[in-house]
C-alpha positions in Angstrom: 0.0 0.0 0.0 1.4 3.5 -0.7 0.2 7.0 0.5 -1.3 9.2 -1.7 -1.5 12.9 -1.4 -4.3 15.0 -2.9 -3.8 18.7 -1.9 -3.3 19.4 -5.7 -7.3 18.4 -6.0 -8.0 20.5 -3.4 -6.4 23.7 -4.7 -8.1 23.0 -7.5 -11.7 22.9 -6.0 -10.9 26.2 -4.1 -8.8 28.1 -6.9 -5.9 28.4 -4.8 -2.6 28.9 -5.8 0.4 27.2 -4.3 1.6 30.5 -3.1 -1.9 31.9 -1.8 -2.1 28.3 0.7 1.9 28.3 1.5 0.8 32.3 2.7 -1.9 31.4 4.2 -0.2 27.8 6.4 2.7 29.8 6.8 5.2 27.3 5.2 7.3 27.5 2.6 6.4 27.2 -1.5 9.3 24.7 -1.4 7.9 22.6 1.8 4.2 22.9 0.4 5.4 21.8 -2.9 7.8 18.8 -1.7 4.7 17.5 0.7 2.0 18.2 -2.2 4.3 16.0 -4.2 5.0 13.0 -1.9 8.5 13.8 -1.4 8.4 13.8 2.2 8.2 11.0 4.8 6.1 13.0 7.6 4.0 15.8 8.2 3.5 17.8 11.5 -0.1 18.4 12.3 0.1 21.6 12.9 1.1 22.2 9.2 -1.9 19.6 8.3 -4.4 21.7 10.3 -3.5 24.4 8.8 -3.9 23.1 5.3 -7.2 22.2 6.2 -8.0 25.3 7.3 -6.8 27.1 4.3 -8.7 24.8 2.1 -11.6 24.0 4.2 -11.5 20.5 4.5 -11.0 17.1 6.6 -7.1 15.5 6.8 -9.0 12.9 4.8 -10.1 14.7 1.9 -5.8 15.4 1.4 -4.5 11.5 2.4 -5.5 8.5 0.9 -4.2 4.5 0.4 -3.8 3.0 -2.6 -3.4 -0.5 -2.7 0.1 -1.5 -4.7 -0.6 -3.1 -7.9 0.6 -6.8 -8.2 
């Protein structure tokens, strides 16, 4: 099973840009971007509540398992 992230979906429902919701969570483009793209191997939830915030949502609505294909 792998971890898959789907902020990108969600700035897409609200319009937001990656530099409007890096403003708003108070990270960096750079971090936003790396943990939007699944090139990190944690996230503090502070930064995750924050996200949600930003984009109105549930931490479920951003993570999701995907069974590995066989």
């Amino acid at each position: 099973m792998r971890m898959v992230i789907r902020i990108d979906e969600m700035m897409a429902r609200r319009k937001m840009s990656l530099n409007q919701l890096a403003e708003e969570v108070g990270i960096s483009t750079t971090n936003l971007s790396l943990l939007k793209n699944g090139h990190v191997r944690g996230v503090r939830f502070n930064t995750l509540l924050g996200i949600c915030r930003a984009l109105d949502c549930r931490p479920g609505d951003l993570l999701d398992i995907e069974k590995d294909e066989e």
